[in-house]
C-alpha positions as CSV (number, residue, x, y, z in Angstrom):
1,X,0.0,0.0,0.0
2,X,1.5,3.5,-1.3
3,X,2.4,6.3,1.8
4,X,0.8,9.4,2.2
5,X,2.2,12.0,-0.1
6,X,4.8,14.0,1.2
7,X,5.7,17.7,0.6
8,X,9.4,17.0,-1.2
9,X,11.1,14.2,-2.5
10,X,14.4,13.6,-2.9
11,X,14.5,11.5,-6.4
12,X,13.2,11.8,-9.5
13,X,10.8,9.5,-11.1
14,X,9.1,10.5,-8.9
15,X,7.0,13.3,-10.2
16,X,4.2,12.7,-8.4
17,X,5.8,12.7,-5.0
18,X,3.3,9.9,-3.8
19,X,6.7,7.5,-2.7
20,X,4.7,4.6,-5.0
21,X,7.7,4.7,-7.1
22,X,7.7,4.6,-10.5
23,X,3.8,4.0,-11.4
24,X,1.7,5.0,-13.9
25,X,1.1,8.3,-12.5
26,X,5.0,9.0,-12.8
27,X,4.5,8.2,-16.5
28,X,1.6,10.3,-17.2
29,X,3.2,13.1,-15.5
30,X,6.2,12.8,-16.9
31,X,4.5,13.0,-20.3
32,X,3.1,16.0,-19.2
33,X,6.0,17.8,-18.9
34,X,7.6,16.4,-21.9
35,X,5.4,16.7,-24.5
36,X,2.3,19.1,-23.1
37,X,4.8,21.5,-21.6
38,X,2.9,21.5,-18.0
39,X,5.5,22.4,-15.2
40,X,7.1,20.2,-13.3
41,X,8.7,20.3,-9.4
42,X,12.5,21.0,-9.0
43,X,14.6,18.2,-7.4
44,X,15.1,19.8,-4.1
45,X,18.6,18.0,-3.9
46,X,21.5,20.3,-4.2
47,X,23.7,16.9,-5.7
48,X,21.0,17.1,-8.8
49,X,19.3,19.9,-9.3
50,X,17.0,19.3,-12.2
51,X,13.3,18.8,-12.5
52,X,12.2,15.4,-10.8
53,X,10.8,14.6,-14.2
54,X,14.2,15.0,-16.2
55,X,15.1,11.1,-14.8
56,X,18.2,11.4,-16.7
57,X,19.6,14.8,-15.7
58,X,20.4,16.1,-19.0
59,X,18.6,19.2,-18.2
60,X,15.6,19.1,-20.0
61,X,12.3,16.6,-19.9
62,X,11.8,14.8,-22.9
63,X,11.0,11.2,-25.0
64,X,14.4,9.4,-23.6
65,X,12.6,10.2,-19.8
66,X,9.6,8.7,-20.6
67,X,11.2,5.6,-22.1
68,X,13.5,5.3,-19.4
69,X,10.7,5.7,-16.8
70,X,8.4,3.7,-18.7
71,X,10.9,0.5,-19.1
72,X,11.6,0.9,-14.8
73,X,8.0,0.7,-14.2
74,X,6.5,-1.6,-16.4
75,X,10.0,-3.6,-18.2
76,X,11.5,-3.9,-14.8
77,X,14.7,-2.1,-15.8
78,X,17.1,-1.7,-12.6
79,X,16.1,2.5,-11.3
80,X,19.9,2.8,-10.8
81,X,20.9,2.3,-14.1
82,X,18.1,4.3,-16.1
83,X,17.7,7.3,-13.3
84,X,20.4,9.9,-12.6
85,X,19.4,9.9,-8.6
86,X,16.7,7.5,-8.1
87,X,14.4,6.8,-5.5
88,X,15.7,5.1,-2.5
C-alpha cells in the first residue's frame, strides 16, 4: 500500500511525490512535462538539481525520460541504471 504524499522528495521519477515509485502516475506526468509542456517540481537536492521529471539529468524533460521511466515501471529495468538519482 503506497504512503501518504509527502511535501518534497528527494528522487526523480518520482514526479508525483506519492513515494509509490515509479507507477503510472509517474509516466503520465512525466509526459506532461515532456510533451504538453505543463511544469514540473524541481529536485530539491543540491547533488542534482533538475526537475524530478528529467530522470536522466540532461537538463531538460523529454521522449528518452519517458522511455526510461516507462521500461523501470512496467519492463522492470534496474532505477539505478536508467535514473540519474533515483528513489531510494
Amino acid at each position: 500500500m503506497p504512503t501518504a504524499p509527502v511535501s518534497t522528495c528527494e528522487c526523480h521519477a518520482d514526479p508525483v511525490c506519492d513515494q509509490a515509485q515509479f507507477n503510472a502516475q509517474d509516466i503520465v506526468a512525466t509526459i506532461n512535462v515532456a510533451f504538453r509542456g505543463a511544469a514540473s517540481l524541481a529536485d530539491p537536492s543540491p547533488t542534482c538539481p533538475y526537475e524530478r521529471t528529467d530522470n536522466d539529468c540532461s537538463s531538460s524533460t523529454d521522449v528518452l525520460d519517458v522511455v526510461r521511466i516507462v521500461n523501470v515501471a512496467f519492463r522492470g529495468a534496474d532505477p539505478v541504471l536508467e535514473f540519474c538519482n533515483p528513489c531510494p
